[in-house]
KOLVEX-410885 format. One record per residue (C-alpha): residue number from 1; residue in one letter; y negated, x, z negated. Coordinates in nm, 4 decimals, always signed. Example, Ala and Ser with C-alpha at 12.3 -4.5 7.8 and 13.67 -1.06 7.14 Angstrom:
<sites>
num  residu  y  x  z
1  A  +0.4500  +1.2300  -0.7800 .
2  S  +0.1060  +1.3670  -0.7140 .
</sites>
This chain:
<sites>
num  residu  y  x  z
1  X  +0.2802  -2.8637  -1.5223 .
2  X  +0.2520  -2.5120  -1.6626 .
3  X  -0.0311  -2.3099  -1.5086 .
4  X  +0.1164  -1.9113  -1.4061 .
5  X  -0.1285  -1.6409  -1.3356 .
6  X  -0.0451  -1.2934  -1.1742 .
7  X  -0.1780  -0.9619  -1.2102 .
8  X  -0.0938  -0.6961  -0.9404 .
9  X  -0.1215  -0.3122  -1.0145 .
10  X  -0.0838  -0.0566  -0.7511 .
11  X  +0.0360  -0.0630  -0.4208 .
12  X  +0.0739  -0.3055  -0.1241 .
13  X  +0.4109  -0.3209  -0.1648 .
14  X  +0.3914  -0.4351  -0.5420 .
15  X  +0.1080  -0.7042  -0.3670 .
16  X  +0.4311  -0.8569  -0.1384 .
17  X  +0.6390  -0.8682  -0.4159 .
18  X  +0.4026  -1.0319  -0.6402 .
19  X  +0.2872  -1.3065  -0.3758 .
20  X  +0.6700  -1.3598  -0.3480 .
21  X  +0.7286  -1.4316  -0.6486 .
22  X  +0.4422  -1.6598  -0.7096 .
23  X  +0.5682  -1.8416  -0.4400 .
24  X  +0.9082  -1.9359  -0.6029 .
25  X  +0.6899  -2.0501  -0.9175 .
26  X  +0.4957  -2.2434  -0.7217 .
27  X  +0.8129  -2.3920  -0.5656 .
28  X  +0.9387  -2.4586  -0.8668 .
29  X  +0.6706  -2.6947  -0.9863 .
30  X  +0.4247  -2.4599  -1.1614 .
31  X  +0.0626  -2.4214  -1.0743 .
32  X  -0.1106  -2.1062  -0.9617 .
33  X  -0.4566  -2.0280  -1.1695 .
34  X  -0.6427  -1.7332  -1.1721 .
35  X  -0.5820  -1.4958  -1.4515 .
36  X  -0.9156  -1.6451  -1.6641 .
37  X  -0.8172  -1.9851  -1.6051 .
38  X  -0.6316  -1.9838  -1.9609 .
39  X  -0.2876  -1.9801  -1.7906 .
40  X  +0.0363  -2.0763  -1.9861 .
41  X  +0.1796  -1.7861  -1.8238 .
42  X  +0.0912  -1.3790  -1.7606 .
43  X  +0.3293  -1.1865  -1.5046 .
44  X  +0.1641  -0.8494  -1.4600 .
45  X  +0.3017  -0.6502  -1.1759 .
46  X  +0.2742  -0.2668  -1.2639 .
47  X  +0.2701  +0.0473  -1.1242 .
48  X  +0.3575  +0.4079  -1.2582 .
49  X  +0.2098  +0.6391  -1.0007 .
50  X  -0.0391  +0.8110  -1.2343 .
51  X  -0.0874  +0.7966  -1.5700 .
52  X  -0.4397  +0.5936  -1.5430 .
53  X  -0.1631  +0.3010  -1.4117 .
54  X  +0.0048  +0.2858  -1.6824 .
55  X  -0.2830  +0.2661  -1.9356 .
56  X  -0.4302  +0.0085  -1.7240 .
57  X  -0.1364  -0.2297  -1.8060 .
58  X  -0.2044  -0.2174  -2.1891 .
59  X  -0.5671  -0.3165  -2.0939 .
60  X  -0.4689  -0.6343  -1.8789 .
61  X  -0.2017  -0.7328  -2.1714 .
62  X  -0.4934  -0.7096  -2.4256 .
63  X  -0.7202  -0.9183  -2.1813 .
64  X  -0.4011  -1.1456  -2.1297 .
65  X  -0.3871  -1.2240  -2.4756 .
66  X  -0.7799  -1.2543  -2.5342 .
67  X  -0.7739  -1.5593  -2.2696 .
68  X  -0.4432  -1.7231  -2.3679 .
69  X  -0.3506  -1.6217  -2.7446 .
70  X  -0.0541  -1.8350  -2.6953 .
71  X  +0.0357  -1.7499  -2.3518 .
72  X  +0.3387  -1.5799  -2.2332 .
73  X  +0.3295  -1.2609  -2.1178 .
74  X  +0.5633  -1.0737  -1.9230 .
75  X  +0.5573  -0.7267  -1.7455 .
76  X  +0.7681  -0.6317  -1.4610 .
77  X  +0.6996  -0.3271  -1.1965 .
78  X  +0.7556  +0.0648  -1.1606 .
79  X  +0.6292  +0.0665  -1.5041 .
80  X  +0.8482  -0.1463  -1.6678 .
81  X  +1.1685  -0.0081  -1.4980 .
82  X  +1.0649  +0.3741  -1.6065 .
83  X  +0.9389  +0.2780  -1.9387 .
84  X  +1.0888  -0.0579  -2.1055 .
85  X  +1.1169  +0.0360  -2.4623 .
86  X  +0.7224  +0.1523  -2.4841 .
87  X  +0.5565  -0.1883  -2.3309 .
88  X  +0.7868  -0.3877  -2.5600 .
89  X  +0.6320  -0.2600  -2.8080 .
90  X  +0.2797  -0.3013  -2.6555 .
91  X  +0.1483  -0.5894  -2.9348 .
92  X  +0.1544  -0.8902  -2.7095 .
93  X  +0.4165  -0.8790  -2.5110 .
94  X  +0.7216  -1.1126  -2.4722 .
95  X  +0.9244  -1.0160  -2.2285 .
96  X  +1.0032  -0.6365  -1.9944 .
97  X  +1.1515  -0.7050  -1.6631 .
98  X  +1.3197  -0.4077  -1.4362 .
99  X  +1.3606  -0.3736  -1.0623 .
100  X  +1.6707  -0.5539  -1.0208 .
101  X  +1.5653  -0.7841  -1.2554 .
102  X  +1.1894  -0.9139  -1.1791 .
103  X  +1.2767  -1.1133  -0.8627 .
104  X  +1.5390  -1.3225  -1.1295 .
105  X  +1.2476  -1.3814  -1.4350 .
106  X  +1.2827  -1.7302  -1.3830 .
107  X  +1.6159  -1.7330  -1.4387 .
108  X  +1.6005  -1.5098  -1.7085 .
109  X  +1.3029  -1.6327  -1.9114 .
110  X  +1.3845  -2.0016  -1.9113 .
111  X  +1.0721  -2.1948  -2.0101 .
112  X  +0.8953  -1.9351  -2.1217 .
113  X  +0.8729  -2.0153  -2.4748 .
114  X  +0.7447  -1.7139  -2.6613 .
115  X  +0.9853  -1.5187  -2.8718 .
116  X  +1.0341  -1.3677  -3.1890 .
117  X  +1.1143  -1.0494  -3.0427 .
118  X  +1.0058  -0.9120  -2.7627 .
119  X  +1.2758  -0.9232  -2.4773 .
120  X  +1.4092  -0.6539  -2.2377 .
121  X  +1.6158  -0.6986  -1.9028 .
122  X  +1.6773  -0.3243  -1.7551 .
123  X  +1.9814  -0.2210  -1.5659 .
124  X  +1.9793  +0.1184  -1.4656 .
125  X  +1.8226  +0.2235  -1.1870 .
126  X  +2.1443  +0.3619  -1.0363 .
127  X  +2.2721  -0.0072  -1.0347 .
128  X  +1.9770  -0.1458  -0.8543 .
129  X  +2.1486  -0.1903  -0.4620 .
130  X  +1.9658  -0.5273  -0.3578 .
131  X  +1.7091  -0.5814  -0.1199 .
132  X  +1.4521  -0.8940  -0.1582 .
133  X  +1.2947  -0.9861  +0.0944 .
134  X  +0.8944  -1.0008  +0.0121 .
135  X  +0.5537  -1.1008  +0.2039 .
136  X  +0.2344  -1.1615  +0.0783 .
137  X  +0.0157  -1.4266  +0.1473 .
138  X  -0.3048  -1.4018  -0.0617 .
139  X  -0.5519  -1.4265  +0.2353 .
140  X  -0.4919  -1.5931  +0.5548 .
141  X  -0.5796  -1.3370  +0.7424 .
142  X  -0.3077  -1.0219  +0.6963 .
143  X  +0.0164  -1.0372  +0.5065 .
144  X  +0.1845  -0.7285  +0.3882 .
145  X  +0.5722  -0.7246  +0.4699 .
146  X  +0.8676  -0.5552  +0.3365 .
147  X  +1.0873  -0.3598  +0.4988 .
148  X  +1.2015  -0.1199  +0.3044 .
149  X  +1.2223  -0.0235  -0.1237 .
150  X  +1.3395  +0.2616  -0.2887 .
151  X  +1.3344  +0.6546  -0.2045 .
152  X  +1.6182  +0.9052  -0.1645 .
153  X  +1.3669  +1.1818  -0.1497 .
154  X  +1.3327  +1.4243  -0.4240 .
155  X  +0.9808  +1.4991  -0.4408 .
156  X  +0.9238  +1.6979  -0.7494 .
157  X  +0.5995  +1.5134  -0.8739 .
158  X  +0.6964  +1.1575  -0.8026 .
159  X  +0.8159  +0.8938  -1.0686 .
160  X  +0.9313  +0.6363  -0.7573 .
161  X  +1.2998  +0.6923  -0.6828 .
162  X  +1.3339  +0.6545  -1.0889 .
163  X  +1.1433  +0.3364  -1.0884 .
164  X  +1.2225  +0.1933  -0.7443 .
165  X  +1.5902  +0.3306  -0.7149 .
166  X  +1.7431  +0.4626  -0.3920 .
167  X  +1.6273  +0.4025  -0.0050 .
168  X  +1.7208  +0.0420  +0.1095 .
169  X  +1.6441  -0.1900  +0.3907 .
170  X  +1.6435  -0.5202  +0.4942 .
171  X  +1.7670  -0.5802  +0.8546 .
172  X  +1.6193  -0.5966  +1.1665 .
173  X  +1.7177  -0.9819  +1.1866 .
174  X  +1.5743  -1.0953  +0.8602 .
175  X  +1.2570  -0.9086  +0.8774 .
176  X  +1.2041  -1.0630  +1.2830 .
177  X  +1.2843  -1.3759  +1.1201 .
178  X  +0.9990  -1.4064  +0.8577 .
179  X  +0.7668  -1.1866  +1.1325 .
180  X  +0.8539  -1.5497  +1.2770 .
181  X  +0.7701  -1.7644  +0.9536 .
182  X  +0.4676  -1.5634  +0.8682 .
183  X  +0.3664  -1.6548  +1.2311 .
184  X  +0.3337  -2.0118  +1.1849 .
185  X  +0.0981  -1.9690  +0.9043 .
186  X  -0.2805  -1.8384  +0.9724 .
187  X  -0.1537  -1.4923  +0.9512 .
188  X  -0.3410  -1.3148  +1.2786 .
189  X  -0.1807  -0.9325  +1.1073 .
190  X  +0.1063  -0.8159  +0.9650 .
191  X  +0.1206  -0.4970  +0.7424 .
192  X  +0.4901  -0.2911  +0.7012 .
193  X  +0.5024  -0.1429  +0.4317 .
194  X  +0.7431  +0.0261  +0.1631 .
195  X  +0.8371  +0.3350  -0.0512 .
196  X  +0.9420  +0.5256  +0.2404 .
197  X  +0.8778  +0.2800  +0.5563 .
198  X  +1.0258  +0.5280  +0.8554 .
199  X  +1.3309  +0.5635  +0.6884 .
200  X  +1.4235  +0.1981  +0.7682 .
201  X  +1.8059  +0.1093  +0.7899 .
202  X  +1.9745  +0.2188  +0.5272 .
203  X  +2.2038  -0.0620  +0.3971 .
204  X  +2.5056  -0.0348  +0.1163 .
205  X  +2.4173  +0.3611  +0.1517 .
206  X  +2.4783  +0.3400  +0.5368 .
207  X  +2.2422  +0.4092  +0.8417 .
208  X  +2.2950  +0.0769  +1.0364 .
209  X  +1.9474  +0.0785  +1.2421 .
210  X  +1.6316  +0.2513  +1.3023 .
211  X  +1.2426  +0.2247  +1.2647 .
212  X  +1.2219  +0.2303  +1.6254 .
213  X  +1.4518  -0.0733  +1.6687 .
214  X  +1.2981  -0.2227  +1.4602 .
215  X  +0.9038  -0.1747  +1.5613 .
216  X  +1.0234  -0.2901  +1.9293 .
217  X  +1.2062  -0.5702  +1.8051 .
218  X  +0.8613  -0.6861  +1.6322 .
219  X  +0.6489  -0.5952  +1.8842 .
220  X  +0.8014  -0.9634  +2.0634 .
221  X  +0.7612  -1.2027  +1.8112 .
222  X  +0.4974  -1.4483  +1.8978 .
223  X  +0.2043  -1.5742  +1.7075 .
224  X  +0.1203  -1.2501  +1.5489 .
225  X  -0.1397  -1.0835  +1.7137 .
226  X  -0.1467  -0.7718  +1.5325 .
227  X  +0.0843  -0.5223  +1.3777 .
228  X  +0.0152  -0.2265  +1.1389 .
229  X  +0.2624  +0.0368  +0.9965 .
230  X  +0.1373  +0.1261  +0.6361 .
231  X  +0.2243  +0.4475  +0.5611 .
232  X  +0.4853  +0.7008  +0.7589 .
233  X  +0.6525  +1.0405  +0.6363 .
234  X  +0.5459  +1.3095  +0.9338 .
235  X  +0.8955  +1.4136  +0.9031 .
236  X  +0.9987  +1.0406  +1.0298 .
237  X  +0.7339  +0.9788  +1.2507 .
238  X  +0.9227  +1.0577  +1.5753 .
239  X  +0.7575  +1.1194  +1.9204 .
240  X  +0.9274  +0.7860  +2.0364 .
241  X  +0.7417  +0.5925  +1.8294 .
242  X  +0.4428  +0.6761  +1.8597 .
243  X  +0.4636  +0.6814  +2.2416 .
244  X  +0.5745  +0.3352  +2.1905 .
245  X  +0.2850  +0.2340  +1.9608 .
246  X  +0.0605  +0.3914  +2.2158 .
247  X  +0.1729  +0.1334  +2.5012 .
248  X  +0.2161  -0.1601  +2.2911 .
249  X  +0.0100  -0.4843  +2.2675 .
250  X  +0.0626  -0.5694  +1.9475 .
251  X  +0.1161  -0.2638  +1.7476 .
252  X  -0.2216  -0.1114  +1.6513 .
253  X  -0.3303  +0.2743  +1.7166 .
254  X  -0.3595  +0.3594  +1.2958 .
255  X  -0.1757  +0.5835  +1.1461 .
256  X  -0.1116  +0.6801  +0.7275 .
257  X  +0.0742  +0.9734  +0.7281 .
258  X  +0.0962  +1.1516  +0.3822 .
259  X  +0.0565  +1.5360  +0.3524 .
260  X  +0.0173  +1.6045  -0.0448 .
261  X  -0.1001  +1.9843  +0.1053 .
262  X  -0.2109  +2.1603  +0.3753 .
263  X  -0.0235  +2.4896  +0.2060 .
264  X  +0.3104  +2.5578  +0.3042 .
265  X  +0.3959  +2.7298  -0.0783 .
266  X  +0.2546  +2.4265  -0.2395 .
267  X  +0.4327  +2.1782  +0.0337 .
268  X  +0.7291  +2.4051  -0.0775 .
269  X  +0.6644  +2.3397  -0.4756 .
270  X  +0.6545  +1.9890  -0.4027 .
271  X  +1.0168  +1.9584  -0.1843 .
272  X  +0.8070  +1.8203  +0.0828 .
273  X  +1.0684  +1.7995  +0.4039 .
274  X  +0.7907  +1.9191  +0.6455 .
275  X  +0.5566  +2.2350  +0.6335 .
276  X  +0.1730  +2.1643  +0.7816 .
277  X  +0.2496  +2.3106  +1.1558 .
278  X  +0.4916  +1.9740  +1.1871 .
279  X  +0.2217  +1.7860  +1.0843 .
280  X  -0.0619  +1.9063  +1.3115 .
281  X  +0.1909  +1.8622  +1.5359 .
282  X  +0.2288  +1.5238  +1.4650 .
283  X  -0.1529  +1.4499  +1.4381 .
284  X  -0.2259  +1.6270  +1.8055 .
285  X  +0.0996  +1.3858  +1.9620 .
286  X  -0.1402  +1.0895  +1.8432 .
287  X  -0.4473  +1.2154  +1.9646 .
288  X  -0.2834  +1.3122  +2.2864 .
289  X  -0.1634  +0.9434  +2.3684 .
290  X  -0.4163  +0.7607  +2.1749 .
291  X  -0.7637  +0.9615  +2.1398 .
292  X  -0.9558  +0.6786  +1.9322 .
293  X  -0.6306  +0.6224  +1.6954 .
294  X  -0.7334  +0.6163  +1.3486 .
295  X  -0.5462  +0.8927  +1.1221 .
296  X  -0.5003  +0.8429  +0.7336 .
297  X  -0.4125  +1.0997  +0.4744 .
298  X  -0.2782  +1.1107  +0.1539 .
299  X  -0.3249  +1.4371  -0.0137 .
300  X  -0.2766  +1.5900  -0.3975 .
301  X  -0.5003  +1.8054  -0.5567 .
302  X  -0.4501  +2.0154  -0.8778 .
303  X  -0.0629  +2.0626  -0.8070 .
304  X  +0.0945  +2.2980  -1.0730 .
305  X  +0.0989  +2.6862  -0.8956 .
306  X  -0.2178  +2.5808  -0.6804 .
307  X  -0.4515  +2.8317  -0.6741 .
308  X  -0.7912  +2.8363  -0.5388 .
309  X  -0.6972  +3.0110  -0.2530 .
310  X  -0.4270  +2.7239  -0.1639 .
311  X  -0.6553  +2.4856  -0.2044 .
312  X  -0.9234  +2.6396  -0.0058 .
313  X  -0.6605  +2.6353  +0.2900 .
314  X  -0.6128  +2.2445  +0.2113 .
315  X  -0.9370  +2.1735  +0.2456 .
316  X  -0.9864  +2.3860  +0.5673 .
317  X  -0.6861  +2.2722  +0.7124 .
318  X  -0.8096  +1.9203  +0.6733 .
319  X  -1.1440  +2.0062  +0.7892 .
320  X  -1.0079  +2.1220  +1.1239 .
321  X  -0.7457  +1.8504  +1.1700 .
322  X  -0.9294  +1.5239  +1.4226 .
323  X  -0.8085  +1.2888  +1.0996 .
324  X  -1.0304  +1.0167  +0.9632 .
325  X  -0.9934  +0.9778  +0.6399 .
326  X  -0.8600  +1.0925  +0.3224 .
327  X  -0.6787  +0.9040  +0.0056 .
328  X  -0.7227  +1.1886  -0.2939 .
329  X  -0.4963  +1.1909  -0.5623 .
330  X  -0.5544  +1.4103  -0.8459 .
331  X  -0.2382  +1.5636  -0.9988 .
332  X  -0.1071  +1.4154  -1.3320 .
333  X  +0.2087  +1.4577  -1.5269 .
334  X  +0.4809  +1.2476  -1.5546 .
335  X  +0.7719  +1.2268  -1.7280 .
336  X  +1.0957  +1.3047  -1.6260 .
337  X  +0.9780  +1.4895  -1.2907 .
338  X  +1.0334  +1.8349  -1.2180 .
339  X  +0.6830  +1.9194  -1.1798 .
340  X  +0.5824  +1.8527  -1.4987 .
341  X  +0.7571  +2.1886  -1.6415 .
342  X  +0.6074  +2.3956  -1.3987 .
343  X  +0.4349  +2.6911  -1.5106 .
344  X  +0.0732  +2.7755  -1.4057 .
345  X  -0.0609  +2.4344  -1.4445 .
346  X  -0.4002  +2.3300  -1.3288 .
347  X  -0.7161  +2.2712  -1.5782 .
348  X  -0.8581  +1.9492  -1.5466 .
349  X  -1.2311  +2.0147  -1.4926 .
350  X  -1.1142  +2.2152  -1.1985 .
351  X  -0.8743  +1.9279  -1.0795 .
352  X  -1.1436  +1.6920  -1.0913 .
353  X  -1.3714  +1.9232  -0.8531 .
354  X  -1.1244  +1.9659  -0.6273 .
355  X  -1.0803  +1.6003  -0.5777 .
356  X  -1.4604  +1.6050  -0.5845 .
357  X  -1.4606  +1.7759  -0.2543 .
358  X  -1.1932  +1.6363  -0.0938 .
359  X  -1.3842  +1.2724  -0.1550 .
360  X  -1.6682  +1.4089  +0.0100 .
361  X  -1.4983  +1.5457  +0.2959 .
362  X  -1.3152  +1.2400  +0.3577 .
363  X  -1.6803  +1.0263  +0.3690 .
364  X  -1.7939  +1.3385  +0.6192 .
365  X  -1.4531  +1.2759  +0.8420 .
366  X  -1.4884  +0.8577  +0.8124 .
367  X  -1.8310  +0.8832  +0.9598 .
368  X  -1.7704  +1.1410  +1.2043 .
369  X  -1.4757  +0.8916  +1.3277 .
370  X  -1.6727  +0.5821  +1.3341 .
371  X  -1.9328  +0.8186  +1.5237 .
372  X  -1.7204  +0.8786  +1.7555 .
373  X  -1.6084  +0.5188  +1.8512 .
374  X  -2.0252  +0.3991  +1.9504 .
375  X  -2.0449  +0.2198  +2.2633 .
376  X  -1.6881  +0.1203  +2.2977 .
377  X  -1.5679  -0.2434  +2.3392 .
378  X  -1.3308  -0.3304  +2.0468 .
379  X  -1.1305  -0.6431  +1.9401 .
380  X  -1.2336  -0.7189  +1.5486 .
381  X  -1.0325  -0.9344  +1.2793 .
382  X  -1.3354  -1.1126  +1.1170 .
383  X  -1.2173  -1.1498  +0.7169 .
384  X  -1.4009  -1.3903  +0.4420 .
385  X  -1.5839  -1.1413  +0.3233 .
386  X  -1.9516  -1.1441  +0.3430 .
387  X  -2.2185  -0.9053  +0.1853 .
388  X  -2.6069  -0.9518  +0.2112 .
389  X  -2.5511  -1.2030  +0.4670 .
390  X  -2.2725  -0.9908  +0.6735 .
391  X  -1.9724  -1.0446  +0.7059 .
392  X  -1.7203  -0.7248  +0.7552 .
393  X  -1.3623  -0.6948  +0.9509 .
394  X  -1.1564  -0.4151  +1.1087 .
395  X  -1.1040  -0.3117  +1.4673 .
396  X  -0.7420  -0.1995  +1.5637 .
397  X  -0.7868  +0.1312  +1.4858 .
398  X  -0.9204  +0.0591  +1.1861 .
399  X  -1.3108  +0.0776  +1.1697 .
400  X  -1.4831  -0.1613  +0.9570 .
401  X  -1.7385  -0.3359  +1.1130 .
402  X  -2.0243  -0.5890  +1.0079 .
403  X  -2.1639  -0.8709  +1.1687 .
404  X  -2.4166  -1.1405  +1.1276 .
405  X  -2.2314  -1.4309  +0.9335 .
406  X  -2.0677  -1.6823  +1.1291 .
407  X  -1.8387  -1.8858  +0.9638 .
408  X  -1.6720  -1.9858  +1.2990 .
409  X  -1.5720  -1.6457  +1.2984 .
410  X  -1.3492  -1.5954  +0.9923 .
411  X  -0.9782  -1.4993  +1.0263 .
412  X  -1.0793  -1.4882  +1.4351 .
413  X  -0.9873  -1.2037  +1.6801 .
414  X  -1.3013  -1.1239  +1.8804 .
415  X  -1.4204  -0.8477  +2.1021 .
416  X  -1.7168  -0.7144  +2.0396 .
417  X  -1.9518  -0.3813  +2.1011 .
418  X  -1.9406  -0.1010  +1.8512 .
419  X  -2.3198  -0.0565  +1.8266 .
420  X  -2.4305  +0.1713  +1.5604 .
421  X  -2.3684  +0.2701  +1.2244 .
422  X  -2.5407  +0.1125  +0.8976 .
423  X  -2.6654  +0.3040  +0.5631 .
424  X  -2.3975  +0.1836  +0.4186 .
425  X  -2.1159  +0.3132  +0.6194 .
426  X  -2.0288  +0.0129  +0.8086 .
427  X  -2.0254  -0.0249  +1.2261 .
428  X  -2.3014  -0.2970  +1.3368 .
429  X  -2.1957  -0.4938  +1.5784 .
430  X  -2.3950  -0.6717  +1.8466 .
431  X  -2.4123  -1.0453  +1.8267 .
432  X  -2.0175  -1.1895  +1.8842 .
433  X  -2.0728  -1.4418  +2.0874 .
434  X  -1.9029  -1.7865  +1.9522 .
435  X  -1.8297  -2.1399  +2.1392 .
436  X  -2.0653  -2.3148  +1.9450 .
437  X  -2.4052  -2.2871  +1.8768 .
438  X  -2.5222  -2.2297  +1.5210 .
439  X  -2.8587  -2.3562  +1.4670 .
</sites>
């Protein structure tokens, strides 16, 4: 029995896929190990978001080989679809798998007997049209679920619809159908996610159903007590659904919606389909229905044209906005994108400060948020993780708590009372009362 390990770089969607296709190893006879458990087998999962991702995969192939000098290694991911002919020539590799391709490596790389020569399976990403279906399943307690790949946005500093291909969906009936199979597990949460989530039902190029549909559809299946929506476009993130979201049981109040900028020129630069008075729009909608919801942001610093004064009205913007936290990227070429032959680019000490004080702004807004929900009676998703004798898990709207370890707890939905907050960032909760006593 060949032992298979998997490395996962990136995003949660990249962590479906992965766990998906460990899955069909696994049915297949092979045995899961982790990565420095001298596997017979490497599959590293990349990403090509930033340029820091794509060193990163040379570094796990070099670790890769270090463990197993005979082991195979093979890459497949955003990286490997954008770039095949550079990581097959990364020393150590045997094998570059694309977008179509990865969910076939099996097939492709029959008994993974090292080669001469490294090999390459890449269609172009203007052939890739299939969806597969993907969930993970690395911890019992949340699973991350597909719903959507690929983008037919035009963003000018992203690398994804190159690597990912164009915007496609599974249906409404297959994703309620695993909702169903993931149900039966542990699983108390499920996460949708995807390159562009809200613009759900696109299939064969057509518009066949909608987020909507398919959040309501969802919001019935049984068993799962909890359900999240990853990341949402402002653009797509109607007043219907989140109205919806407000007066379900099931679907939690949290919120990712990406800006990039809180200036309209730069938002402009970018091709963003939204200027920032639609999204304060779409931020005081949530805050209307839902006042404790938790809002996430995804914003880019250092874009090419952005001046100090544009960033200044980021920041402010963001200051003003009720969000309650921040995900900072910092701007960095990449091939092939229109942004990276734009003129007045940024210098990197002053990208990095920028970034800087967006990361402290976004501590300042997390606490102020946790602040904020004190004294209120929440329901907590207890997770195996335990620190100094705490263990930690999230409320529905997203604040991470810590509790006094209980193992009687873990992967359990309990309510508890939001007491105060720790030094190091956390909620305390009071004691969660169990049905046993542990003495």
């Amino acid at each position: 029995m060949k032992k298979v390990a998997f490395y996962t770089l990136g995003c949660k969607l990249n962590y479906s896929e992965t766990s998906t296709i460990a899955r069909k190893f696994e049915e297949k006879g092979y045995r899961r190990v982790e990565f420095t458990d001298s596997p017979d087998i490497f599959i590293i999962n990349t990403c090509s978001v930033t340029e820091n991702a794509d060193k990163k995969c040379s570094k796990v192939v070099r670790e890769a080989r270090a463990i197993s000098p005979n082991g195979y290694v093979a890459i497949i991911g955003c990286y490997a679809q954008l770039k095949p002919k550079e990581i097959a020539e990364i020393p150590g590799v045997d094998a570059v798998l694309g977008a179509s391709e990865k969910f076939r490596l099996m097939e492709l790389l029959d008994g993974f007997e090292r080669p001469e020569q490294t090999k390459v399976f890449s269609s172009e990403i203007g052939e890739v049209k299939n969806f597969n279906t993907s969930y993970s399943l690395f911890d019992r307690t949340r699973t991350f679920l597909k719903v959507q790949d690929g983008c037919d946005y035009s963003c000018t500093f992203c690398t994804i619809p190159l690597a990912r291909g164009s915007s496609r969906s599974d249906s409404i009936q297959n994703i309620v159908k695993t909702a169903n199979e993931v149900a039966k597990t542990e699983v108390k949460e499920i996460v949708l996610t995807g390159v562009n989530t809200g613009d759900f039902g696109l299939q064969s190029g057509e518009r066949k159903e909608r987020f909507l549909d398919l959040v309501k559809a969802l919001d019935k299946v049984d068993g799962i007590e909890r359900f999240r929506i990853s990341s949402i476009e402002p653009n797509l993130l109607h007043d219907e659904i989140i109205e919806f979201v407000s007066e379900s049981k099931r679907f939690v109040p949290h919120f990712h919606i990406p800006l990039q900028s809180g200036s309209n020129k730069i938002l402009k630069l970018m091709r963003r389909r939204y200027q920032r008075e639609l999204y304060t729009a779409r931020v005081e909608k949530i805050k209307l229905v839902m006042p404790h919801a938790c809002i996430g942001v995804d914003v880019i610093v250092g874009f090419p044209g952005e001046t100090h004064e544009d960033f200044l009205e980021t920041y402010q913007f963001l200051n003003e906005l009720p969000i309650s936290y921040l995900h900072v990227f910092t701007y960095s070429e990449r091939e092939n994108t229109i942004a990276a032959d734009m003129p007045d680019s940024v210098p990197q000490k002053e990208r990095n400060e920028r970034s800087r004080m967006l990361h402290i702004l976004s501590d300042k807004k997390r606490r102020a948020f946790y602040e904020s929900n004190l004294g209120r009676e929440s329901t907590v998703l207890f997770e195996n993780d335990i620190e100094d004798g705490r263990m930690h898990g999230f409320t529905e709207n997203y604040v991470r708590v810590a509790a006094k370890y209980d193992p009687i707890l873990i992967n359990e939905l309990k309510k508890v009372h939001l007491a105060s907050l720790s030094e190091k960032g956390f909620v305390n909760v009071d004691e969660v009362e169990t049905s046993v006593f542990a003495h």
